[in-house]
C-alpha positions, 0 to 999 in steps of 0.5 A, spaced: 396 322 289 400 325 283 408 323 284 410 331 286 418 328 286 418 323 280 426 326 277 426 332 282 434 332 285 432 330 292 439 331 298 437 327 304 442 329 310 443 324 315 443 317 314 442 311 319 435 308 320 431 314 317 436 316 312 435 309 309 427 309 309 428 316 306 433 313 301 427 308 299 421 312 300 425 318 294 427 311 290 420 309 289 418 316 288 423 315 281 427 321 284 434 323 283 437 321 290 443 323 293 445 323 301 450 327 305 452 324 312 456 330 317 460 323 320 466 320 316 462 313 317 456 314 317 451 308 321 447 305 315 452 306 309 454 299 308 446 298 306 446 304 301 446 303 294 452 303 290 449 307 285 446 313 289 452 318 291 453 319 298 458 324 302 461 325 308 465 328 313 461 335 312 456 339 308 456 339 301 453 346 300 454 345 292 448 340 293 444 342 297 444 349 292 442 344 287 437 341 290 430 341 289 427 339 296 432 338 302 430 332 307 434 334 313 436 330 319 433 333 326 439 331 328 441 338 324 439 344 327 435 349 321 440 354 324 446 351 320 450 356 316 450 352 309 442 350 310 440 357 312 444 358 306 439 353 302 434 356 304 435 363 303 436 360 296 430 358 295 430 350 297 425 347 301 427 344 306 423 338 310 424 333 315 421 325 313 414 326 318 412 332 314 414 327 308 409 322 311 404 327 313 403 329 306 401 321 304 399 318 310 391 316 309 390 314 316 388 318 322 393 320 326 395 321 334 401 325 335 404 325 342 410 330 344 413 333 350 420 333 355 417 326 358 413 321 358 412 320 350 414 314 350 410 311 355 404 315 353 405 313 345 406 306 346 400 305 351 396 308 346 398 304 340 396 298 345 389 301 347 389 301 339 391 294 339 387 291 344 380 295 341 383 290 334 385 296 330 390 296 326 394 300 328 402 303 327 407 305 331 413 310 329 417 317 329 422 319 334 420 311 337 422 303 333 420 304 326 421 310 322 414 314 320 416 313 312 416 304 313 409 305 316 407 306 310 408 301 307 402 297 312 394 297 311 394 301 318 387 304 320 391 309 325 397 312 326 401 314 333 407 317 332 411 319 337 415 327 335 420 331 338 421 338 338 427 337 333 422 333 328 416 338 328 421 344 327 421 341 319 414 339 320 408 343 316 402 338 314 401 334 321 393 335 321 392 330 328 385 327 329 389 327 336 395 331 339 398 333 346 405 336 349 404 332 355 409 337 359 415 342 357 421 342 361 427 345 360 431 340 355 435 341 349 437 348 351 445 346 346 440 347 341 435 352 343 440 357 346 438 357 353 430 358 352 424 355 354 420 359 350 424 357 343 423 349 345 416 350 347 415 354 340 418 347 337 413 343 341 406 348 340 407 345 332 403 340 333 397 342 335 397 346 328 390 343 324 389 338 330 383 335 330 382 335 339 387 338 343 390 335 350 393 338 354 396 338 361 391 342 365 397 342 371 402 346 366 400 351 363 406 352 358 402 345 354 396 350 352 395 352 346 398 361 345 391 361 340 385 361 343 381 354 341 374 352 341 375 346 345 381 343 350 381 337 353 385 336 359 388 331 363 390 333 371 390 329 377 384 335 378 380 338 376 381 336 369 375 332 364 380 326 365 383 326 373 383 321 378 379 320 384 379 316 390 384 312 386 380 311 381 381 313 374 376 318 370 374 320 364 369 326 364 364 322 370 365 315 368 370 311 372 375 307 367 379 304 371 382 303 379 389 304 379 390 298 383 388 294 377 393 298 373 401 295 372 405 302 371 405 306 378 407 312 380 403 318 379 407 321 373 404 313 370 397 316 372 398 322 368 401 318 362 395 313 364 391 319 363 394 322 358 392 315 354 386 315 355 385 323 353 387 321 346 384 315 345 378 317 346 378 322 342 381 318 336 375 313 336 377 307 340 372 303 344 372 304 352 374 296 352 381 296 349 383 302 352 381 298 360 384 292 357 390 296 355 391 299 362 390 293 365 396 289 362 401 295 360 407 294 363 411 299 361 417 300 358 424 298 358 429 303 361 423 308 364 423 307 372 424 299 371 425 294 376 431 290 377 430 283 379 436 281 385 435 278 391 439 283 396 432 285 399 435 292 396 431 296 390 434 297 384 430 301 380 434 302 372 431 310 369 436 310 364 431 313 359 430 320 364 435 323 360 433 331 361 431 334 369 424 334 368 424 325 368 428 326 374 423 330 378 418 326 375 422 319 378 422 323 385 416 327 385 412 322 391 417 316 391 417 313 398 423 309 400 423 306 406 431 306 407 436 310 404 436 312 396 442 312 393 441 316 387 445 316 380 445 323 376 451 324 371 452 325 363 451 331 358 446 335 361 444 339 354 445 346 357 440 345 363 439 348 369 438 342 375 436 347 380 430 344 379 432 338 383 434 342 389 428 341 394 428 333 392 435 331 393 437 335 399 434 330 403 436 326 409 435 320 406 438 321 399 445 320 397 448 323 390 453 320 386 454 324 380 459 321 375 461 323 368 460 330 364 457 335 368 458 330 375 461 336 378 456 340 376 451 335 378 454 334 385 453 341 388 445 341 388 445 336 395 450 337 401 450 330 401 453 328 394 459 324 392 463 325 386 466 319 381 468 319 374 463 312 372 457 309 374 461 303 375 465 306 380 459 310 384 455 302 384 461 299 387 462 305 393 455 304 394 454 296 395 458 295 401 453 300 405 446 297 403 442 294 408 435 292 406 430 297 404 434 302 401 433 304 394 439 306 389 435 309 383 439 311 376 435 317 374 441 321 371 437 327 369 442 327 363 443 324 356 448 318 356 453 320 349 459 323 354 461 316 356 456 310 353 453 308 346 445 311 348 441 311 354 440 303 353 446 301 354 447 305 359 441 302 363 443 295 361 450 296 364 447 299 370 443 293 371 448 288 370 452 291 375 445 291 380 445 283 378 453 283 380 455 281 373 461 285 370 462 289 366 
């Protein structure tokens, strides 16, 4: 492929781990390269190249005016005075997957939605692995998409968010889904599904196979295609029957003999098999994958303790869709001591409602929007931190009970991620101070 970047004057926004891959990906491209970073000490700076410029603190419209291709972080809304002002400028203006999608030589399974993409991208890519395809994983999850060029992969998965296929144009996915769309992000997308949905709908553009979810009609496609394939508990050319997974009218696999449980895994589960199959991998990897897929840290995950008291970690739920998926049929035979709290992007948790105002639930609610959070049940204490809500909470266990954090919101108000978050939460399940 011809070098379309050799000495084009390249400003990269935002630096961190996928600053740096764009950093190396312009440097052998032969490009002038410059970074500008919105925080005073940007993560990553320690291991940029003394001789490539880098400013900090704020935009550098001066720059970016004189750039001839912007990579913008999806951190930074396209909606940014100084980068509407690039654009009118006549800059282009893209974000590292559209940089990937341009040179990617691979078929490509690209996965988004509000939850369940995690699991979903990660289960699909061990189907690949099972089946002995080479295969890379990336994007909004582990490895940044332009490092997996570097790999001899027979298939791409990548797992996008919203913000990331905003600057995405060249995306041309042998398979892509919306697993589900509800509401998240609403800081950036002014309080409208419809504009975060809009974000999301990107990824079916050119798509070789489109899935969707056959229970949310806000996942379907607004232009009408050929062939859609869907994924539903019913009804649905991947569905579940008699506690057996299907697809078409084959039975794949029972759901005993999977790990994941919970009927959003089921979805997920199906969702994965939708994808691979449309991607080419063989029956067998995909079994074996169901088989031996154990889930992800942080997602609806078990905490060992000997309390006869289930401690389940579900820091990742970080909107209210993840939550709603953690309640929705979860049976806990004593009293479920749930955890909301954190910055609740803009959302409206009314969702939750009809699932926490239960006899056997109780709320605590801790941190940003904690008060907010706390007038959705009748029974809901509110505390400042999570640590505060697990020792009001331990005295009063008795075997049976269930205390589940699932905090419906992202961690940033009072921890470093949603990882830190679920470690510490395990740590004081386990006793251990904090």
């Amino acid at each position: 492929m011809q070098n379309q970047y050799q000495g084009k004057t390249i400003t990269i926004i935002g630096l961190g781990t996928t600053g740096l891959s764009c950093v190396e990906f312009f440097a052998d491209k032969q490009a002038q390269v410059r970074v500008i970073d919105t925080r005073a000490n940007p993560a990553g700076a320690d291991k940029l190249s003394k001789d490539i410029p880098l400013h900090t603190g704020s935009l550098n419209l001066e720059w970016l005016l004189s750039s001839d291709l912007i990579v913008i972080s999806p951190g930074l809304a396209l909606a940014t005075p100084e980068i509407q002002q690039a654009i009118q400028a006549g800059v282009e203006v893209v974000g590292d997957i559209e940089l990937f999608c341009r040179e990617a030589k691979a078929p490509i399974i690209a996965i988004t939605g509000a939850n369940g993409k995690s699991t979903v991208t990660t289960l699909t890519t061990e189907m690949a692995k099972q089946a002995g395809i080479k295969v890379g994983m990336g994007g909004n999850i582990g490895v940044p998409a332009l490092s997996l060029l570097k790999g001899d992969y027979e298939l791409y998965v990548l797992e996008l968010s919203s913000f990331q296929l905003e600057t995405t144009y060249s995306l041309k996915a042998k398979a892509a889904t919306i697993l589900n769309i509800s509401e998240d992000h609403m800081d950036r997308y002014n309080n409208s599904v419809e504009e975060y949905r809009a974000a999301k709908l990107r990824i079916y553009q050119n798509a070789e196979n489109i899935i969707v979810n056959g229970e949310d009609p806000l996942t379907y496609p607004t232009q009408a295609v050929e062939k859609l394939i869907r994924f539903a508990e019913q009804n649905a050319e991947y569905s579940k029957k008699n506690d057996t997974l299907y697809a078409y009218d084959d039975a794949v696999i029972g759901i005993k003999q999977m790990l994941i449980r919970g009927r959003h895994n089921e979805m997920n589960a199906l969702a994965a098999m939708a994808l691979a199959e449309a991607a080419g991998i063989p029956r067998e990897g995909i079994v074996k994958a169901l088989q031996t897929y154990g889930g992800l840290p942080h997602r609806f995950q078990a905490v060992a303790t000997n309390d006869g008291v289930r401690w389940v970690n579900d820091s990742k739920a970080t909107n209210v869709g993840s939550t709603v998926a953690a309640l929705n049929g979860l049976e806990v035979a004593g009293t479920l001591y749930l955890l909301l709290g954190g910055d609740g992007k803009a959302a409206d948790f009314s969702e939750l409602i009809p699932l926490v105002n239960k006899a056997n639930i109780v709320c605590y609610c801790f941190g940003q929007d904690g008060e907010q959070l706390a007038k959705l049940s009748t029974q809901s204490v509110l505390v400042a931190t999570m640590q505060e809500a697990v020792e009001q909470i331990r005295p009063q266990l008795k075997t049976g009970d269930m205390v589940l954090l699932s905090p419906a919101c992202a961690s940033l108000d009072q921890f470093k991620n949603f990882e830190e978050r679920g470690n510490i939460f395990m740590a004081l399940a386990q006793g251990e101070a904090v």
